[in-house]
N, C-alpha and C positions, 0 to 999 in steps of 0.2 A: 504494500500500500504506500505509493508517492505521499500523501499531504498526509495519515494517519499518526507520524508522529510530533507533525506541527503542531494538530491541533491539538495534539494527546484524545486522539478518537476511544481510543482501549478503555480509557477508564470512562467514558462518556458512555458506552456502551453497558461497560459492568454496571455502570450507575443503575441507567435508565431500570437495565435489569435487576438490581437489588428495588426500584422502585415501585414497579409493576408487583412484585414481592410482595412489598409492604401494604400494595392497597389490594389485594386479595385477602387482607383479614378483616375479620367484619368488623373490627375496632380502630378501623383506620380514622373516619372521621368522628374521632371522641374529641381530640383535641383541632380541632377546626384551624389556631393559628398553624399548627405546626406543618399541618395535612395540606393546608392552600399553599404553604410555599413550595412544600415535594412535588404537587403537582404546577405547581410552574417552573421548578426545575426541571420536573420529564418532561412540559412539552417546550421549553429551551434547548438542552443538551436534543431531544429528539431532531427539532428542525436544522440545529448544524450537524449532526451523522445524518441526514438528509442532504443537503447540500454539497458532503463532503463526497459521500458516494456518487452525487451526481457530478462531480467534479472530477471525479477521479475515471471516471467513466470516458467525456470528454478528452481528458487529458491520454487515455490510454489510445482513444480512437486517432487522437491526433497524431500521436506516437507510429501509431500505426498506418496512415496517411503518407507523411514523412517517411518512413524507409521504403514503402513501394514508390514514390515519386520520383522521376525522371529529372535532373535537372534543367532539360530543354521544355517539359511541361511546367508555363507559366503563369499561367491559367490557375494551376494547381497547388503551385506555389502560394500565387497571392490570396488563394483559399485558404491555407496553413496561416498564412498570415494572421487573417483574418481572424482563426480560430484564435489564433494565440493570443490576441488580444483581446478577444473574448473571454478568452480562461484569466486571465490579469486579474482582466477585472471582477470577475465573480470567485478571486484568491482576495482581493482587496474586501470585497463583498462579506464573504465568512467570516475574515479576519474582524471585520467588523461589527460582526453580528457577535462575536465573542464576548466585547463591551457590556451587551445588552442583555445581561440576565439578572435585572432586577426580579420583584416579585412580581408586578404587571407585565411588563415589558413585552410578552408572547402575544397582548390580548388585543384585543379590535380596539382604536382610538374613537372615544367622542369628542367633538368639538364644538366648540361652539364662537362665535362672531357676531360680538356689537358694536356698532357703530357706537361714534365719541359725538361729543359735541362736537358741533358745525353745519347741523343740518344734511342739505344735499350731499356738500362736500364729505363728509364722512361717510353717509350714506354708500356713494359710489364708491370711496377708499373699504368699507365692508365688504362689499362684490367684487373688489380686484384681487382682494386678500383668498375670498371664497374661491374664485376661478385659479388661484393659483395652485391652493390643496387640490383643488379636483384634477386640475393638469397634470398634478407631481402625482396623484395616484393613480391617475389612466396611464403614464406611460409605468409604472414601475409595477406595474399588476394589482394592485389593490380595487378594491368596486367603493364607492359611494353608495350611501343611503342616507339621503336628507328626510329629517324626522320633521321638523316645524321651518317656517321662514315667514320672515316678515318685512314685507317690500316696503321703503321708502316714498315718502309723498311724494317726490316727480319720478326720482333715478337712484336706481342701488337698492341697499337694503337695510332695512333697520336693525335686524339681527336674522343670525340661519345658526341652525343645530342641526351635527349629520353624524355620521359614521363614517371611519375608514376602515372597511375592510380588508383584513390580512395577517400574516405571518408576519410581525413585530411591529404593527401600525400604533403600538403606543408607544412603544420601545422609540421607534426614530420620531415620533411628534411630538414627546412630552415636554420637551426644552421650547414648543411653540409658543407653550402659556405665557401671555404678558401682553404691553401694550404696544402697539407697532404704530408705528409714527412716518407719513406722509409730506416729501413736499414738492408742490410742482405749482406750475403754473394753470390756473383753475380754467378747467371746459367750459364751466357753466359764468364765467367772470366775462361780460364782454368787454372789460379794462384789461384782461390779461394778467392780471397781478398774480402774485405766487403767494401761496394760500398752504398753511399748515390744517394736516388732519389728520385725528386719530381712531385706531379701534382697536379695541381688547378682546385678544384669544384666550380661550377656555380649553386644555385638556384635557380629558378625564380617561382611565381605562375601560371597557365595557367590564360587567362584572359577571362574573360565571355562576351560574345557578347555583354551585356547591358553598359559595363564598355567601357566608350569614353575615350580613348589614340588618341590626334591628331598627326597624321602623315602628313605631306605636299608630296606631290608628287614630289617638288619639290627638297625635300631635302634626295631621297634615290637614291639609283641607283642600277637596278636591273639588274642583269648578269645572262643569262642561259647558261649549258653545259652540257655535256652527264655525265649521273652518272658513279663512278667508281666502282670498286669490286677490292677485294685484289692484289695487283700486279698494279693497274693502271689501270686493264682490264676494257671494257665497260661494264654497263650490260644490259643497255638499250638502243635499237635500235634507239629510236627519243631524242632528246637532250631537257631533260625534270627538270637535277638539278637544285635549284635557289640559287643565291648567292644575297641576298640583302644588300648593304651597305649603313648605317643612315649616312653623311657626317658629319654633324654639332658635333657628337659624336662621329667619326670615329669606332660605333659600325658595327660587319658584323656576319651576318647568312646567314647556308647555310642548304638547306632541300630537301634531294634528295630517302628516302622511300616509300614517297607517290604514285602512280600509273602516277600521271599526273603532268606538268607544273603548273597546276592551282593551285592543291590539295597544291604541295609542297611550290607553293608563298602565298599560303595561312595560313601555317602552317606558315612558315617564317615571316611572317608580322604578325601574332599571338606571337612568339615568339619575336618578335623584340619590339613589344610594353611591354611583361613582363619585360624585361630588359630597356625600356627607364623608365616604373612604377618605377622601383624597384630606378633606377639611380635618380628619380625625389625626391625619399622620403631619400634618402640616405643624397642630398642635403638638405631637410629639416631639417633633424635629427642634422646634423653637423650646422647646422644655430641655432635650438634651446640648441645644447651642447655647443656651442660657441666656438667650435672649426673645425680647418681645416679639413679634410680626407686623407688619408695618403695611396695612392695604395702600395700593399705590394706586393714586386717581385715574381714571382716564385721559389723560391730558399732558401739557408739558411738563418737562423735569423728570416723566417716569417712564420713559419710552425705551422696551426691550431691545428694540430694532430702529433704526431709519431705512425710508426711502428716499432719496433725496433724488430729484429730475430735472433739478435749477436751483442754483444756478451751475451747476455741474451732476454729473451721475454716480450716485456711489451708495451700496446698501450695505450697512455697518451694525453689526451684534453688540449692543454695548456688555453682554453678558460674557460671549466669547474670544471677543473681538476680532472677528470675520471680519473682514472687509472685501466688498467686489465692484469694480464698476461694472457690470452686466446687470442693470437695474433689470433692464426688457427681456431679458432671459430669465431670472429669478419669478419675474409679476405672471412670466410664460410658464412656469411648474419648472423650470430648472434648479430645483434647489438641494439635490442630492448634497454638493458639495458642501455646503452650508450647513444642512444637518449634520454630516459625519462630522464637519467639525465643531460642532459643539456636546457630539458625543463624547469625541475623542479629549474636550477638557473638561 
């Protein structure tokens, strides 16, 4: 096995295998914390011996390519090429996927995008941000599933909550959380001036049915009404959107894609529990740094990201500090590079 002892595949395998073990006993989920992290370690360690074997496969075929090739077949060659830097890059791919074994990190991403103060202007900087996820996950294999949206008085949107589906879609999105910050010269300005605007990204991981988040019944309150479509218009004839609101947190979801009443309080209370998760460990985090948390507004002074389009081009991670000028590639879903490295600090 070529890459097996790069990645140390042998103990990833005995792993997996002592873990399948452990949940063959019917006392496996007694202790629930300990139980949900074995199982996102087997399906972590599982998707790189997945990759590796797929890897390794490629690499043998290429191998095998190259010694029957002729060196006056050129054709053939720049085929082998081709391959080879294909395999590069899905060696850089694993290598990177190694980073990513948090406890979520295996599971489908939620998202969510609000527009900031500024009206239109933000509005539209909400839907450039949205078209960007959807871009970065149509080419890299992942599907969308938009649960709520809610379109802007003239242009854009006022918020959208989706899903990304896939094999470590929280893993590489969860460094998106925070506020992204806009600035160019405004479409909707007939003086042309350059006009700052902001929106706040939401990650959360999808949560797996096995994983108990207590919810009291007592402490949400659930609101139905008819969904809406651009304009306000209805779109559906029976009053099937859900708005659930956690009191104790004054957090609120709302989920109005799904077909039915049911589907969509069901998705909403899926979603409602990533977000009290996320908010539980947040609190942890800041107990064992020994210090307070600090919610950062929507607005200036707290901006994760820039985009800047004037008076020069350059999109800047104040977190990682990435810098690229490929504003128009990034807004286009190019943003692989971007993420790995905020992985990688």
């Amino acid at each position: 096995m070529i890459l097996g002892g790069l990645f140390d595949l042998d103990s990833k395998i005995k792993r997996v295998e002592e873990i399948n073990n452990l949940m063959l006993d019917s006392s496996f989920w007694d202790d629930r914390a300990s139980s949900e992290k074995l199982v996102s370690e087997l399906k972590h360690d599982k998707n790189i011996i997945d990759n590796i074997n797929n890897l390794e496969s490629k690499i043998n075929s290429n191998i095998d390519m190259l010694n029957d090739v002729k060196d006056s077949d050129t054709e053939m060659l720049l085929l082998i090429e081709d391959e080879y830097h294909d395999i590069n890059k899905l060696i850089d791919k694993a290598t990177l996927d190694t980073y990513l074994s948090g406890e979520y990190d295996n599971s489908n991403a939620i998202m969510e995008i609000h527009a900031g103060a500024g009206g239109t202007e933000s509005c539209d900087w909400a839907l450039m941000l949205y078209r960007m996820y959807t871009r970065y996950a149509s080419c890299n294999g992942y599907t969308i599933t938009e649960l709520d949206k809610q379109d802007g008085e003239e242009a854009g949107i006022k918020s959208v909550l989706f899903q990304v589906n896939g094999p470590l879609a929280y893993g590489y999105l969860k460094h998106e959380k925070g506020v992204h910050r806009l600035v160019r010269i405004s479409p909707f300005d007939a003086n042309k001036r350059r006009h700052t605007s902001f929106a706040a990204v939401d990650v959360m991981p999808e949560i797996d049915d096995n994983i108990d988040v207590e919810i009291n019944d007592n402490d949400i309150r659930v609101d139905i009404y008819r969904s809406s479509g651009p304009g306000g218009q209805g779109v559906n004839t029976t009053d099937s959107a859900v708005r659930i609101t956690h009191i104790p947190t004054g957090i609120v979801v709302t989920c109005q894609n799904e077909r039915s009443q049911i589907r969509n309080k069901e998705k909403a209370l899926e979603v409602l529990k990533g977000k009290l998760l996320l908010l539980e460990k947040e609190k942890q985090d800041e107990k064992i740094n020994g210090i307070k948390g600090e919610q950062l507004s929507n607005g200036w002074g707290s901006a994760k990201r820039s985009y800047v389009l004037c008076p020069y081009t350059l999109v800047k991670d104040n977190n990682s500090g990435y810098e690229s000028s490929n504003v128009s590639g990034i807004l286009n879903g190019e943003i692989e590079e971007m993420l790995e490295f905020g992985i990688k600090e």
